[in-house]
N, C-alpha and C positions, 0 to 999 in steps of 0.2 A: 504494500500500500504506500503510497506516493500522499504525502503533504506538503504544499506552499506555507502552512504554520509554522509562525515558528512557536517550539513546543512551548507551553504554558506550564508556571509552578503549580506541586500537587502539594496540596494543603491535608495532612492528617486534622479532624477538627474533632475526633469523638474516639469513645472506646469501648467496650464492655467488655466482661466475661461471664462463668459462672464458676464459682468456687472447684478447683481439678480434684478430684476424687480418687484414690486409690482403687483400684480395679476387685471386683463383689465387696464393696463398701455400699455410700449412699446410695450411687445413681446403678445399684445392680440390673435392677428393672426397667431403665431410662436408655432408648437410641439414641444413635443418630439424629434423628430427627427432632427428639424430643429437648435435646439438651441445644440444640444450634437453633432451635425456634425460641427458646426460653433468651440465650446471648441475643438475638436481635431484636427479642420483646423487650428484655432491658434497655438495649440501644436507643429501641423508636421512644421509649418510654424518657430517657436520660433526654435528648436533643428532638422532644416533639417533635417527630417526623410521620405519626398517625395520620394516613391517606396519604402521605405523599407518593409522588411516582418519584423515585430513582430511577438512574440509569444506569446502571446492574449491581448486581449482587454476585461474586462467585466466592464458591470456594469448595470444600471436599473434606473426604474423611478417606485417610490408608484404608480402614479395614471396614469394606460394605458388602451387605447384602447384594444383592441379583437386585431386585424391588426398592435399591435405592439409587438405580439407577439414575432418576432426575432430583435429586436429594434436597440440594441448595433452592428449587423452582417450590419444590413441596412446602420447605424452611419457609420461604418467603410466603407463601399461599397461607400459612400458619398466624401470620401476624398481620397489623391493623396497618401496613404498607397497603398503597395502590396496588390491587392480585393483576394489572397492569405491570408493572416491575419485572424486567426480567432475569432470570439466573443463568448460571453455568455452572458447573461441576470440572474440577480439574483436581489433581491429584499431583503430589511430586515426594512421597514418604514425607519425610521430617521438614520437609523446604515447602507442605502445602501454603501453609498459611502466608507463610514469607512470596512465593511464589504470586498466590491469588493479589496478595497485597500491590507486586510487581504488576502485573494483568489489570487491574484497576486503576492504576497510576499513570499508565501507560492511555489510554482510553482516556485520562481525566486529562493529560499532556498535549496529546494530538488533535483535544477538543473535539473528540466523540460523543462524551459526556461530559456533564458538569459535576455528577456527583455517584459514586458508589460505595461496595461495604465490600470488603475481603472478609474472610474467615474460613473457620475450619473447627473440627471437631471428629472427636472419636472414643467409639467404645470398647474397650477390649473387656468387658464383665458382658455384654450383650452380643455375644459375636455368633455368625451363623456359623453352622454345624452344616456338615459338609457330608452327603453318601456319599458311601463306597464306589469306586469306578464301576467296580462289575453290576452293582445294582442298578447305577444311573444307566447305562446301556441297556440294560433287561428293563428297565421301565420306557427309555425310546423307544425300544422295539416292540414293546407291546402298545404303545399308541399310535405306534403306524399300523402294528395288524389289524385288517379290514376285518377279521370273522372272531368271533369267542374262542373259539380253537386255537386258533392262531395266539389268540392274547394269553390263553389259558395254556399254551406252551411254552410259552417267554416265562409266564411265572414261575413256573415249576424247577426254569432253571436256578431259581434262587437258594442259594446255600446258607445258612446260618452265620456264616463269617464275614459274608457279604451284607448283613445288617449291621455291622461295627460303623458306627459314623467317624466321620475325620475331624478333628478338631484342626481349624486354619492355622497353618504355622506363621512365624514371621523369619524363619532361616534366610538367609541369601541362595536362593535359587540355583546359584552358579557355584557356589561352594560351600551350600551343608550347616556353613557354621551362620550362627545367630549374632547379630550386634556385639553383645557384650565378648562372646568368643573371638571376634576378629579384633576387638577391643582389648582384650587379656592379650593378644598378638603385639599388636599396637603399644601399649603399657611395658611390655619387654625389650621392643623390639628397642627402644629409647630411652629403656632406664627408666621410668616410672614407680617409684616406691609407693609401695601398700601404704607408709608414713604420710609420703606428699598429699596423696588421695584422699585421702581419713580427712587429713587436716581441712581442704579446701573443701571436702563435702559440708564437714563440722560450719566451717564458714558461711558455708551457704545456708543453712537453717541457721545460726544467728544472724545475721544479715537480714533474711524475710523477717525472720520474730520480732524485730526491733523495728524494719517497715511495717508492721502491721499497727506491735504498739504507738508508733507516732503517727498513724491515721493516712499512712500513703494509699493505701489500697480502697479507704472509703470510698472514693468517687469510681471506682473503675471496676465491680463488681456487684453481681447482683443474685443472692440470697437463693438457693435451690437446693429442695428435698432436703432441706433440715440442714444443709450446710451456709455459713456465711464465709467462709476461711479454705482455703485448700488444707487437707486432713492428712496428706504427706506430712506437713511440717511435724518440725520436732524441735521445739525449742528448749526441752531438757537435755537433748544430747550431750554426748562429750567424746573426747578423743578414747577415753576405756572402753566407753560402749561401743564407740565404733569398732577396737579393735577387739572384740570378743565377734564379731561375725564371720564369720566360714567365707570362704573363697566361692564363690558360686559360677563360677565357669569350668576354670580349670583347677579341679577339688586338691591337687597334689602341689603345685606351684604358683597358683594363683594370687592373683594382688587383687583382684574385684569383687567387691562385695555387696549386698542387697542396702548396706549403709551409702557405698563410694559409685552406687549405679541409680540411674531412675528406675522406679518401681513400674509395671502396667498400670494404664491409668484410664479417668476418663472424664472428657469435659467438653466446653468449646467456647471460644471466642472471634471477637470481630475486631471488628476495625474501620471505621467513617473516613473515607477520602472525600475532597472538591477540590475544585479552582475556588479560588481567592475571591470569585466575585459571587459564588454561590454562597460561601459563610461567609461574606464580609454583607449581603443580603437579609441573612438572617440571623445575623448580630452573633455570630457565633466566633470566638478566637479562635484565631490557626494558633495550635499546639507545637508543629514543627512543620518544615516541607522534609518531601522526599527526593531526594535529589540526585541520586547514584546507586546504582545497584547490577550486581553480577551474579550469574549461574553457571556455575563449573559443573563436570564429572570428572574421575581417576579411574586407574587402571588399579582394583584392587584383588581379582581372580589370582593373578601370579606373586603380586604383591599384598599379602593377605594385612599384611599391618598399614595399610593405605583406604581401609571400608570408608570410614568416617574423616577423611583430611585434604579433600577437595575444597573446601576452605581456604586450603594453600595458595591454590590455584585461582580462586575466588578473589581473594584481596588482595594479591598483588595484582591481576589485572585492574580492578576497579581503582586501587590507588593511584597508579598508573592516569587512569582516563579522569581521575578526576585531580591529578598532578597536585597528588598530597601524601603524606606519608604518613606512618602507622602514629605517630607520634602529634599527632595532627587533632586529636581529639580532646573531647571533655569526657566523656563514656565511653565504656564499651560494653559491649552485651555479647557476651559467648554464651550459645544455647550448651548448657553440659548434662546433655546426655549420658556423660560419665564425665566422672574429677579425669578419670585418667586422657580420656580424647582431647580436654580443653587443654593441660597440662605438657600434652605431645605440642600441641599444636602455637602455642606457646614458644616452647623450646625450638620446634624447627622455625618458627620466626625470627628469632634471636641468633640465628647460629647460621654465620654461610656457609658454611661444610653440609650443613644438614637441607639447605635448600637446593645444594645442585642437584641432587636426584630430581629435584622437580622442574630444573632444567633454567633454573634461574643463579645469576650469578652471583648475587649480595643476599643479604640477611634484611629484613625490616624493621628488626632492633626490637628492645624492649619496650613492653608497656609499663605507665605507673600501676601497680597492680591493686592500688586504692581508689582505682575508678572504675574497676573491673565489678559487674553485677552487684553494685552497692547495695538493693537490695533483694540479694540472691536470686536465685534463679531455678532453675530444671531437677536440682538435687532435692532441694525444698521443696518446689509446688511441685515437682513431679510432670510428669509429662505425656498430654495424651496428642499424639502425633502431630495431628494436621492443626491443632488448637495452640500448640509454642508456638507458632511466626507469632498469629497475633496477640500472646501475651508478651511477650520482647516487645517490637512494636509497640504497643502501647506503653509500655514500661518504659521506654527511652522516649516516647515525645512526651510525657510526664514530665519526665526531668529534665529537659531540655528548658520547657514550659516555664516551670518550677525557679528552673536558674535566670531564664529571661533573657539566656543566648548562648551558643555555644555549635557544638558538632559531636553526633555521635556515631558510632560505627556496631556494626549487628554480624554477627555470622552463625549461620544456624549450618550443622552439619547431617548427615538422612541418608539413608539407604540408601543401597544399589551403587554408592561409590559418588557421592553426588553431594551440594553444599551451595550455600547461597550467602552473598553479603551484601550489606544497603549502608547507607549513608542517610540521616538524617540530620538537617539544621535547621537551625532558629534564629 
């Protein structure tokens, strides 16, 4: 697509969520659909947006049903939005939210729209259950057989082991291993001490516990099935209790722990994009703009400790195009999926020997590491996939907002070898 515009600032102006849940806790009984219609009922309800038509709404959830196939149209049909409004669904693992955020931004830039909502959500306590291959086949074949006979022989081939249903994994397709195992890879492959991880997890639930006590989360959350607070948190922790947990990957040498990893989760949030002249209309403050932002993948099949560190590759391009350096900032937001991914990722920044493998020649130095998820992040609230973009997001035009100017930098890293980073300022 071809524009003569020249692009226009996207204005973050709103946020919601709803409290993330540890997976068969509150929301055991609560979809999809339930928990991302509730985030945008907050939304419209926060920045009276009841009947209005936007100019879309996308976002997604990793782990859906078949029948949720238009999910985000339904979410939206669910609330006191113009049923006008329309949706998209798109999916990208862990980089949804950040993603759909990118997608609306872009739209809002090019002056296709004037205003939309990114978001994401997901449930891993509500997840569909999966037949057996051999069943699913013997049940095709009997609804194409034209006669009784016909249907009443497909049945009969059914064996008692072929009734075992599948529970959906979230392994890596391409090599077996699950997140945190390529993660336990990752952590060794670089020196990652069980100590370092403990510590920075410990960090991250004080950090939320003391944003909650001083009221940062009031305005950006809204009250569901009994919860007002993400129920991860643990603000009695300490570094002994972290270190009395079991290695949960690799049980014999392991450094990752059910303390130093995010637990399954479940939740969802959004996130309110315009142009300047849509909230500056409806007397609404821009929060931050959006201004930069990049999507990497890696090769992580051969190089198994590379799943999660496309990142890499991520911000150094966008520093690059937005001819700023890592040191350039007032925040930063690492989505930490685990102490140990942020901690790699960290260290290969800092260190030019450990950036040539990615084919870059310098290092991007350290960061202050007291502006680093001030008020924690993924360790704490936990994380339910497609719903971290836009809790980050939000959480950094907050503080932006809050400071009255500045620059912050996001990287969220996701399955399949893939990662994302944004640039917001104020």
């Amino acid at each position: 697509m071809q524009t003569d515009k020249q692009a226009r600032k996207v204005a973050i102006v709103g946020y919601n969520r709803i409290p993330f849940a540890r997976h068969n806790s509150s929301y055991a009984n609560a979809s999809n659909q339930d928990m991302m219609t509730a985030a945008l009922n907050g939304l419209i309800e926060r920045y009276h947006l009841q009947g209005q038509l936007l100019g879309e709404v996308a976002g997604g959830a990793v782990i859906k049903h078949s029948r949720e196939f238009n999910l985000m149209r339904e979410c939206v049909l669910g609330t006191s939005l113009d049923p006008a409004t329309p949706a998209c669904d798109l999916q990208q693992a862990c980089d949804t939210g950040i993603e759909a955020t990118i997608y609306i931004a872009n739209k809002i830039a090019l002056g296709q729209i004037e205003v939309g909502i990114s978001g994401g959500t997901d449930s891993t306590s509500n997840v569909p259950v999966v037949i057996s291959e051999p069943l699913r086949k013997i049940l095709l074949n009997a609804r194409r057989a034209k006669s009784f006979g016909s249907k009443l022989s497909q049945f009969l081939k059914i064996r008692f082991k072929d009734l075992k249903p599948e529970a959906p994994g979230i392994d890596e397709p391409r090599t077996g291993l699950s997140m945190g195992g390529h993660t336990e890879i990752t952590a060794q492959y670089y020196g990652i001490t069980r100590e370092e991880q403990d510590q920075f997890a410990l960090q991250s639930h004080q950090k939320m516990a003391k944003a909650y006590e001083n009221g940062f989360f009031a305005d950006m959350l809204t009250p569901y099935l009994g919860l007002d607070r993400d129920n991860n948190m643990r603000k009695d922790t300490s570094m002994e209790k972290l270190a009395k947990l079991k290695p949960a990957f690799d049980k014999v040498k392991g450094t990752l722990t059910a303390g130093n990893s995010t637990p399954f989760t479940d939740g969802a949030s959004c996130v309110l994009l315009a142009s300047e002249a849509w909230a500056r209309d409806r007397n609404l403050p821009v929060l931050a703009y959006v201004t930069h932002a990049e999507v990497a993948a890696i090769e992580y099949i051969k190089q198994k400790q590379n799943l999660l560190l496309a990142p890499v590759y991520a911000s150094t391009r966008m520093l690059k195009k937005a001819e700023l350096s890592l040191q350039d900032f007032d925040y930063y937001e690492i989505h930490e999926a685990f102490a140990a991914q942020v901690l790699a990722t960290l260290k290969i920044w800092e260190s030019a020997e450990l950036m040539k493998p990615f084919g870059f020649d310098k290092a991007l130095g350290s960061i202050d590491r007291s502006k680093l998820n001030v008020n924690g992040s993924s360790l704490a609230a936990a994380h339910p996939f497609a719903a971290t973009g836009g809790r980050i997001i939000a959480t950094m035009a907050k503080l932006l907002y809050q400071k009255g100017s500045g620059r912050g930098f996001i990287s969220i890293c996701a399955a399949g070898g893939q990662g994302a980073t944004m640039i917001i300022e104020k």
